[in-house]
C-alpha positions in Angstrom: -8.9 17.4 63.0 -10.7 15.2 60.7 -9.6 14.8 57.3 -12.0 15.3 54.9 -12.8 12.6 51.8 -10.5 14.3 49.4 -7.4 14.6 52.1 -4.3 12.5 51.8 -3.1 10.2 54.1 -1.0 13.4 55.2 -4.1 15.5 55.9 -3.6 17.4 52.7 -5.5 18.2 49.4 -4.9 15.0 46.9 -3.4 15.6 43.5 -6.2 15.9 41.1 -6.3 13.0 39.0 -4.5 13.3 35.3 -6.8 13.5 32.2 -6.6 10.6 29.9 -4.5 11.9 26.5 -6.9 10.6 23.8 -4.8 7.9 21.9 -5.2 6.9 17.8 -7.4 3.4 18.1 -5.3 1.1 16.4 -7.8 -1.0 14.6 -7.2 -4.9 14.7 -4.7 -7.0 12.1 -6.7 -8.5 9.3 -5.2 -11.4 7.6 -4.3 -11.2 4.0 -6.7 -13.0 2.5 -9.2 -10.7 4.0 -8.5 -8.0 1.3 -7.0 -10.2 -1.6 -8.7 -9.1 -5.1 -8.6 -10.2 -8.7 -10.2 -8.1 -11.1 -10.4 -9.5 -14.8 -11.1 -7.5 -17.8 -11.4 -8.4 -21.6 -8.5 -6.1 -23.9 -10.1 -4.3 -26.5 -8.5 -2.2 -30.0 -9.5 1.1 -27.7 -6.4 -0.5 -25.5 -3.9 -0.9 -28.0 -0.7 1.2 -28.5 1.1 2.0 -32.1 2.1 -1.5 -32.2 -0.9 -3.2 -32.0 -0.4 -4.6 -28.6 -2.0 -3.1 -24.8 -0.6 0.2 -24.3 1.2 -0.2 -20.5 -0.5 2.4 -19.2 -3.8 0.8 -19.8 -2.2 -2.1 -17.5 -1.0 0.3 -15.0 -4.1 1.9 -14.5 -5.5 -1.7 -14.0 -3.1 -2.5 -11.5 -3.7 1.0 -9.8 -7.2 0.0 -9.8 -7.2 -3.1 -8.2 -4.3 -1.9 -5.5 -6.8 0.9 -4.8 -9.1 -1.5 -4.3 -7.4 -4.0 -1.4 -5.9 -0.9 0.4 -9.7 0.6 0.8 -11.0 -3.1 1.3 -8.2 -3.4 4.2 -7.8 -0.1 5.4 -11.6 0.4 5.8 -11.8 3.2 4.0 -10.5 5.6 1.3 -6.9 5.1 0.7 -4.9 7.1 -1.7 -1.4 5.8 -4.2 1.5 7.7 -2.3 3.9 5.3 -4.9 4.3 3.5 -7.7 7.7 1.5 -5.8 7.8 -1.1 -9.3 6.6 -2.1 -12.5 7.7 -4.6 -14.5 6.7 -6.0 -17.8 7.3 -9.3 -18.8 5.2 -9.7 -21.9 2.9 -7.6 -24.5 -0.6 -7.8 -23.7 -3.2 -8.8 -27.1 -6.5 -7.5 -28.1 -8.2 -10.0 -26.8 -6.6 -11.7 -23.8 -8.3 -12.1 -20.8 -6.5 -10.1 -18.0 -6.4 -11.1 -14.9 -4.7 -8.6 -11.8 -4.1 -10.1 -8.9 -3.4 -8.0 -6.0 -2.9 -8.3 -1.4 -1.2 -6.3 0.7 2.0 -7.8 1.2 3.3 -4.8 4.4 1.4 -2.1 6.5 3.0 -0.1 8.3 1.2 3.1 10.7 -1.2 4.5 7.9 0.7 3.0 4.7 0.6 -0.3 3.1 2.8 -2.0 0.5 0.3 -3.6 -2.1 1.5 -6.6 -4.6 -0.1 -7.0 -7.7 0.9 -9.7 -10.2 -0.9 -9.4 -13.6 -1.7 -12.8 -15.8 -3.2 -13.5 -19.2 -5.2 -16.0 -20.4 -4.6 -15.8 -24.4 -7.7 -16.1 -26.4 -6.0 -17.8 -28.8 -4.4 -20.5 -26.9 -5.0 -23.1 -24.8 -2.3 -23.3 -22.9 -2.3 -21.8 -18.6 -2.6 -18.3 -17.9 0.7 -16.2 -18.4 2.2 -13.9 -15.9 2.4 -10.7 -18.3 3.4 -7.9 -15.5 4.0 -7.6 -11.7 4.2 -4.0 -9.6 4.1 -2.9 -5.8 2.6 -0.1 -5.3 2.6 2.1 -1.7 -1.0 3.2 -0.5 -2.0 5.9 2.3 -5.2 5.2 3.9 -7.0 9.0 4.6 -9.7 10.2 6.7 -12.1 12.9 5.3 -9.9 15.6 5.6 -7.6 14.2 3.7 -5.1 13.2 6.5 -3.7 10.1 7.0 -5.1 7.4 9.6 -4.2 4.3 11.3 -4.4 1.0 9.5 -5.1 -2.5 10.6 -1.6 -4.4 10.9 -1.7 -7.3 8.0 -1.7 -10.7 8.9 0.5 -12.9 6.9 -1.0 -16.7 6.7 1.0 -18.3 4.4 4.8 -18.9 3.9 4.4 -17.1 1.0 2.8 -14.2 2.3 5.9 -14.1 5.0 8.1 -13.8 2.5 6.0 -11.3 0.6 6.1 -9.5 3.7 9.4 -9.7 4.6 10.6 -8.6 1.3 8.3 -5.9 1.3 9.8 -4.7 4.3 13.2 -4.7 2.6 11.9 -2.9 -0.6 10.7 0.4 1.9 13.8 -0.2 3.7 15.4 1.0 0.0 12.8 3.5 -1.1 13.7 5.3 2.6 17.2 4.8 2.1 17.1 6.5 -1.7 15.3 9.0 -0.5 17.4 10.3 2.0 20.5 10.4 -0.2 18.6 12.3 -2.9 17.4 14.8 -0.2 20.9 15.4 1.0 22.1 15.1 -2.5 19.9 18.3 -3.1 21.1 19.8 0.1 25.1 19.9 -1.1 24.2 21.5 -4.1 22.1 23.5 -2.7 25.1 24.7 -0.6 27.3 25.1 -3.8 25.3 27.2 -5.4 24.0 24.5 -8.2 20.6 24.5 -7.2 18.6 24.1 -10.6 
């Protein structure tokens, strides 16, 4: 008998080869400074608040901006605010000043990234340095077209600074994950106890 091309060594039929499962590309790591912005804006009387000063949601929606900004510029791509993790305030904002928002991605994880956004102030009326006014972090999704989410480039941390930036980000989702869950099973044991409201 003589085995024919596709026969085993045994003389019988060989195992069809196995299709390849298509896999997610993982696109490369980009370093930080690849997608570091600062956007700067002049504060106007249209920004003001009862008080006279910048209303904080005018700052917020700067900070937004400028997140959404480094998670497209790093993600490649349309990227959408899944959370607002922190904002603080550390000074009032003035008609006037010279805003500065500062923002990198400090943590990425599979299709979510941890953007840092420090906000300064150069006073028009001063000539002193630039003061830090507010800081946030801010989680971003990166989405295809349909909406879903999709694989984002691992960041890069250069600096010492960025490690730690990193590495505290890290602990500050560690938190948010940790929160969650308790609320969630919170909910559940009430739920159960019939005080669901």
């Amino acid at each position: 008998m003589i085995d024919s091309p596709a026969s085993g060594a045994g003389g019988g039929l060989a195992a069809p080869e196995p299709l390849p499962t298509p896999a997610v590309a993982v696109p490369p790591g980009k370093p930080t400074a690849a997608s570091r912005i600062t956007l700067s804006h002049i504060m106007s009387a249209h920004d003001t608040n009862l008080l006279g000063t910048v209303h904080g949601g005018v700052v917020m929606k700067l900070v937004d901006d400028a997140a959404g900004a480094v998670a497209g510029r790093h993600s490649g791509g349309p990227a959408v605010t899944g959370a607002m993790d922190e904002m603080i305030f550390l000074e009032p904002v003035r008609v006037g000043d010279l805003l500065h928002v500062k923002a990198q991605v400090n943590w990425t994880g599979k299709t979510s990234m941890e953007i840092g956004v420090r906000v300064v102030a150069e006073r028009w009326n001063e000539s002193g340095p630039a003061k830090q006014v507010a800081s946030a972090y801010l989680v971003f999704v990166a989405v295809d077209a349909e909406g879903s989410p999709r694989p984002v480039p691992q960041v890069v941390p250069e600096s010492d600074r960025d490690r730690r930036r990193h590495q505290e980000a890290q602990i500050r989702r560690t938190h948010r994950l940790a929160r969650r869950r308790e609320i969630v099973e919170l909910r559940r044991k009430r739920a159960a106890e019939g005080l669901d409201d």
